[in-house]
C-alpha positions in Angstrom: -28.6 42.2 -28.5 -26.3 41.1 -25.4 -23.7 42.9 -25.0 -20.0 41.4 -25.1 -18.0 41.0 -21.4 -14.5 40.7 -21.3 -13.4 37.2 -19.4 -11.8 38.0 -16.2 -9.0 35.1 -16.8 -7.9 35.5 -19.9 -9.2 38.7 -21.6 -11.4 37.1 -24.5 -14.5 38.5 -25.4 -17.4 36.2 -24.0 -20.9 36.2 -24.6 -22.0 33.3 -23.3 -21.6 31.9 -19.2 -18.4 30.4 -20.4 -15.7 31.9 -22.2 -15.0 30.2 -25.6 -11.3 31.1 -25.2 -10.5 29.3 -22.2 -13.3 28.0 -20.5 -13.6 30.1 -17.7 -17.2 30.6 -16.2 -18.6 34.1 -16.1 -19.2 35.1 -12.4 -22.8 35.6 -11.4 -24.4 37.1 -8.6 -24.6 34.2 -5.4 -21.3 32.8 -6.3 -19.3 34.1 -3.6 -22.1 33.1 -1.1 -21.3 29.6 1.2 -24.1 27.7 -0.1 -23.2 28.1 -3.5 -19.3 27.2 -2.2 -20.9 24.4 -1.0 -22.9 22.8 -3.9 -19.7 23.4 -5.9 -18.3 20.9 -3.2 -20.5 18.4 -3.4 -20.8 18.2 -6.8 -17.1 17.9 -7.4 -17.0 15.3 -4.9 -19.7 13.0 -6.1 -18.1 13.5 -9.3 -15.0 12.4 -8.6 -16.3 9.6 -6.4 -18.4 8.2 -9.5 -15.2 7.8 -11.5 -13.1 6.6 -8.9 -15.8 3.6 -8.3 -15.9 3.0 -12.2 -12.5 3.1 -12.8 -12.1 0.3 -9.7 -15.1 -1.4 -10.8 -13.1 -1.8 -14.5 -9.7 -2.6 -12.8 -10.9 -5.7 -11.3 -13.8 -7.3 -13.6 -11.8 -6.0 -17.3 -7.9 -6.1 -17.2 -6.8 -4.0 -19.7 -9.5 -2.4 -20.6 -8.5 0.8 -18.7 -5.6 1.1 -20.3 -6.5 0.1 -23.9 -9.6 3.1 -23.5 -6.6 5.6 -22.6 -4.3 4.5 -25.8 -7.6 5.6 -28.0 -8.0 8.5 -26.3 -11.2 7.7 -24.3 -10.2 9.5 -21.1 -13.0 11.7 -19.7 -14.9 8.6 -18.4 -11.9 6.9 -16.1 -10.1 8.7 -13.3 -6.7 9.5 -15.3 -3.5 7.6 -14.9 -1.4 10.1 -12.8 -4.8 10.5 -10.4 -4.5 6.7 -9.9 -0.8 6.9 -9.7 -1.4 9.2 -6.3 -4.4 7.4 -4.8 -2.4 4.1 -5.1 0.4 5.5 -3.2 -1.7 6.9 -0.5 -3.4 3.7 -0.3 -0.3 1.7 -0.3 0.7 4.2 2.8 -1.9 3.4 4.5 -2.7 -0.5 4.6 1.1 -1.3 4.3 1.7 -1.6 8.5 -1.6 -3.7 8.4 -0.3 -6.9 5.9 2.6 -8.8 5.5 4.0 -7.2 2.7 7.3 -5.7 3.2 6.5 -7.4 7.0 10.2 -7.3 7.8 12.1 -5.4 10.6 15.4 -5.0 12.0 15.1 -8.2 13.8 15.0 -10.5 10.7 17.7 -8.3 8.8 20.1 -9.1 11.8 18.6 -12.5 12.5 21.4 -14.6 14.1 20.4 -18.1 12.3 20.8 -16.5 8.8 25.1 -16.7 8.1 23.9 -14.3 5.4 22.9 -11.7 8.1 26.9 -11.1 9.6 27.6 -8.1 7.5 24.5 -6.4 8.3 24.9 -7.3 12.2 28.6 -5.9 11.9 27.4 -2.8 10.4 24.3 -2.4 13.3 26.2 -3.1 16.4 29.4 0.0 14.9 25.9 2.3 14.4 24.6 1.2 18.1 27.8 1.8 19.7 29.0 5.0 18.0 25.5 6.8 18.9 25.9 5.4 22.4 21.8 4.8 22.3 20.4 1.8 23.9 20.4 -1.3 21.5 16.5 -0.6 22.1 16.3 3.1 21.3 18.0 2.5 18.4 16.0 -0.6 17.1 12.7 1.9 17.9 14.4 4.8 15.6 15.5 2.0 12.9 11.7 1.0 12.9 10.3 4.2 12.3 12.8 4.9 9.5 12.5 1.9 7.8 8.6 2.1 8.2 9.1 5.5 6.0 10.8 3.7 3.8 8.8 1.1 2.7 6.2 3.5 1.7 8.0 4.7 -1.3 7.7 0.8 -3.2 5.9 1.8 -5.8 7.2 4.8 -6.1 10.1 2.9 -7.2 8.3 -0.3 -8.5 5.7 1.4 -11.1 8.0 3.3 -13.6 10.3 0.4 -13.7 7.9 -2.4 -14.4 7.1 0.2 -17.2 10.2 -0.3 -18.0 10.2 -3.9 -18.1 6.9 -4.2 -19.9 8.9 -1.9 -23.0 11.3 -4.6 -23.1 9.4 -7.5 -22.9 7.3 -5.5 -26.4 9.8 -3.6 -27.8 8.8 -5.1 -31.5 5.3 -3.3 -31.1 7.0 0.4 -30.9 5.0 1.3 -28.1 5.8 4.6 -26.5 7.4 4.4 -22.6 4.2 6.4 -21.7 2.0 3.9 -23.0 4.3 1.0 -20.7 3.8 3.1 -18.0 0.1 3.6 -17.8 0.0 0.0 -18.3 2.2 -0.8 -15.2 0.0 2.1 -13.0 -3.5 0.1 -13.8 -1.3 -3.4 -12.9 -0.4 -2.0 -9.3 -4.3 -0.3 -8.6 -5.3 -3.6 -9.7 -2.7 -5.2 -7.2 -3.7 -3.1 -4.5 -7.1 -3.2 -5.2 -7.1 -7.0 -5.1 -5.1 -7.1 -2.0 -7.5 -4.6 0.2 -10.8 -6.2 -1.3 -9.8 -9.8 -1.5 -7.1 -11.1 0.1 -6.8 -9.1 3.5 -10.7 -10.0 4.0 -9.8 -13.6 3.1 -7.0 -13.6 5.6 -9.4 -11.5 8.3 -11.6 -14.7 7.5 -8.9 -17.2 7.9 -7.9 -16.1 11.2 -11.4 -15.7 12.2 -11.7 -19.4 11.5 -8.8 -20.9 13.1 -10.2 -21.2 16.3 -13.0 -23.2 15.0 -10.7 -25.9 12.7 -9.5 -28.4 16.0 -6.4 -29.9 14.8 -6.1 -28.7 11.4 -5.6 -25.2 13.1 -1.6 -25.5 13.6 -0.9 -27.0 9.9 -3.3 -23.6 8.1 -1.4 -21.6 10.8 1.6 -22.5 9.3 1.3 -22.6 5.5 -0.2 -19.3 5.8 2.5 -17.6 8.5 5.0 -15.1 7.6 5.1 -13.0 3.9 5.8 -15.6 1.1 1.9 -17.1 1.0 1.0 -13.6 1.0 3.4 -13.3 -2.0 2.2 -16.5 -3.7 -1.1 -15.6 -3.8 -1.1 -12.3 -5.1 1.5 -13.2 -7.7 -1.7 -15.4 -8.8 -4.1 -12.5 -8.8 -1.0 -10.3 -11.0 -0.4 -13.5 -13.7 -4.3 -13.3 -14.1 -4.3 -9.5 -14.4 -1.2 -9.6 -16.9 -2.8 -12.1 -18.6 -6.1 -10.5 -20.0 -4.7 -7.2 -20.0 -1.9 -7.8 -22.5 -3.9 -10.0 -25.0 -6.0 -7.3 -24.6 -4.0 -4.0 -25.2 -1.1 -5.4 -26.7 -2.4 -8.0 -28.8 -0.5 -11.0 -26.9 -1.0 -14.8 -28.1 -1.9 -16.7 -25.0 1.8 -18.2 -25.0 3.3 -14.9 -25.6 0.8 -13.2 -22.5 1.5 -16.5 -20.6 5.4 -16.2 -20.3 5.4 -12.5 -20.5 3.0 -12.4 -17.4 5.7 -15.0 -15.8 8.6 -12.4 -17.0 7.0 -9.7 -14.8 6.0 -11.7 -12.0 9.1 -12.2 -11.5 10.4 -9.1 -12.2 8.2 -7.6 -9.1 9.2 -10.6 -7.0 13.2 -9.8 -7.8 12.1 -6.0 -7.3 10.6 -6.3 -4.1 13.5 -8.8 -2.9 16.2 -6.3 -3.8 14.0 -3.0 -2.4 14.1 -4.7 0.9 17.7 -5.1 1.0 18.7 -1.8 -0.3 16.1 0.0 2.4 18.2 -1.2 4.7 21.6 0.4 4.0 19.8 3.6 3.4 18.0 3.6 6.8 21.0 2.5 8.4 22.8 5.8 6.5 20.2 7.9 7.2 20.4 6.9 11.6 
């Protein structure tokens, strides 16, 4: 008969290679060798890879359909919701400087044809002249502050459209939680879209415009600046919202249609009002 080891972790008697107490794996001769450091590696790696890919694959061809299979408690499949949270951040991070969104700089916010602007050009030229920096320098440091900035949208954006969606169903008793894993699968979905689909489509577009003669200067400028950007992916969002919330909340198709509208605009209004507050905190933060 095989005699009983204590775990190492947690003290439990264990007979097998992993300890029915906590789980732990017995340690075995090799383990502490590289190669076997290695396979670990890999394996974890392909592993996590394989989910991420179905979990994407999901966002994009079933909306909803994440989040509904976390509500029942079918988890192990997907990547989970907080894993998605952080990989949509990072990604967010880094393809932000390369689209239009959030494309605004110091220039427009002090942008002499905008009467709107005075305040904000008041407040700049007190910060420019009580650092003594050239009006230059301090645009560069603005910049590269504001740049930092931006970064934390959905940071920001996420938990409040969670928010939103709880109001928008608050007859259905849903749990905030529940809102919330909704609103993380809407913004991988968003981001998702936009790096797949419409930055190639744009890539394309521009690719083009050489080759359209006259027509060149009127697709130039219907598609210049950040609101087609906006437009369009506001589309891909109303599809997304949609599906998803006949689909995990049970939605009528007039109840998902002007609820999709509701947060639509929500994230519009969201976006419009993080772009002016990043501006008084970069400014206090020079």
């Amino acid at each position: 008969m095989k005699q009983k080891q204590l775990c190492v972790n947690c003290g439990a008697k264990s007979l097998g290679r992993f300890c029915p107490a906590c789980g732990e794996r017995r340690i075995e001769p090799g383990d502490l060798a590289f190669k076997k450091m290695f396979a670990e590696w890999l394996d974890a790696s392909f592993h996590l890879n394989g989910k991420l890919l179905v979990t994407a694959r999901k966002l994009l061809l079933s909306p909803g359909f994440l989040t509904k299979e976390w509500i029942a408690g079918r988890r192990t499949r997907y990547s989970k919701p907080f894993a998605i949270f952080l990989v949509v951040n990072v990604i967010f991070f880094l393809i932000q400087p390369h689209t239009h969104v959030l494309g605004y700089g110091l220039a427009g916010y002090v942008d002499q044809s905008m009467p709107r602007n005075a305040l904000r050009r008041e407040l700049v030229a007190e910060h420019v002249q009580a650092s003594g920096e050239d009006p230059k320098a301090f645009a560069a440091r603005f910049e590269t502050k504001l740049m930092a900035q931006k970064k934390s949208l959905f940071l920001v954006m996420i938990p409040m459209i969670g928010g939103v969606l709880g109001l928008l169903h608050w007859r259905r008793r849903r749990t905030y939680v529940e809102h919330l894993v909704f609103s993380i699968h809407l913004f991988a979905f968003f981001l998702i879209a936009l790096a797949v689909i419409v930055m190639p489509g744009f890539l394309l577009l521009k690719l083009a415009l050489p080759h359209m003669g006259s027509a060149a200067s009127v697709v130039n400028a219907l598609f210049e600046g950040e609101w087609p950007l906006v437009i369009i992916l506001s589309g891909f969002l109303g599809f997304y919202l949609f599906r998803a919330q006949r689909l995990v909340y049970g939605d009528s198709r007039i109840g998902a249609a002007w609820r999709s509208l509701a947060v639509v605009v929500s994230v519009i209004s969201l976006i419009v009002a993080f772009s002016q507050i990043v501006f008084y905190t970069t400014l206090w933060m020079l």
